[in-house]
C-alpha positions in Angstrom: 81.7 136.2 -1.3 79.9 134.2 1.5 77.0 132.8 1.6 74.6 133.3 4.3 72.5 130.8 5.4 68.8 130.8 6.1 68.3 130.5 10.2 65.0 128.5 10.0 63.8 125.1 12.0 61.0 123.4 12.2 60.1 124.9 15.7 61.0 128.5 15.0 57.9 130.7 15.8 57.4 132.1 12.4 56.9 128.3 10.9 54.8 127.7 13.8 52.3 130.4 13.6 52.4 129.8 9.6 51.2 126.5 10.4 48.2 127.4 12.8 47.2 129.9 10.4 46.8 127.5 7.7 44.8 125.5 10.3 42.7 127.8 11.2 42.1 128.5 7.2 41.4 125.0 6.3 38.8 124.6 9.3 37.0 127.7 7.0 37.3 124.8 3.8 39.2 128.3 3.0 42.4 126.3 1.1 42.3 128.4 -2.5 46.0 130.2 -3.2 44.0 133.9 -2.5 43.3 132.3 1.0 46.6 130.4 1.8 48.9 133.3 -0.1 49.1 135.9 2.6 50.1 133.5 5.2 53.1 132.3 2.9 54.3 136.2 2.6 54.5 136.5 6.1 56.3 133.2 6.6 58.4 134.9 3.7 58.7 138.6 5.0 60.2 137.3 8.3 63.0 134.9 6.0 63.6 138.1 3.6 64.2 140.4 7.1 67.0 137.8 7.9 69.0 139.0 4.7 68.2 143.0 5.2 65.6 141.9 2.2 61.6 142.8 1.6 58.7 141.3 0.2 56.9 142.5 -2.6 53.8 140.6 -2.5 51.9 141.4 -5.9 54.1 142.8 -8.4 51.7 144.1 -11.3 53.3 143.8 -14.7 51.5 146.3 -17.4 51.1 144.4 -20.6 50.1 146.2 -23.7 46.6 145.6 -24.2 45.9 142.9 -21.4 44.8 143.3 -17.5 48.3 143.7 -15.1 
């Protein structure tokens, strides 16, 4: 079985617009995981597509007699 290998640099446009995103949230004072989060799927979504794989953001667990 081979491995694949991630296809991701520093300059690809994915990490680049993940970057200005979290700019333009931190010039908000917006820097909490709820406000940083969705950024980081996308940046993930377009690393998952590379393997034929998707992103299941929030993934609710039901727990007996607690909130998901």
């Amino acid at each position: 079985m081979t491995m694949q290998t991630l296809n991701l640099k520093p300059n690809h446009k994915a990490v680049r617009d993940y970057y200005a995103a979290l700019g333009q949230t931190q010039q908000l004072s917006l820097l909490h995981e709820g406000a940083v989060a969705p950024h980081f799927a996308n940046l993930l979504r377009v690393c998952a597509r590379q393997f034929g794989w998707s992103l299941e953001e929030q993934y609710h667990l039901p727990r007996k007699g607690q909130r998901p």
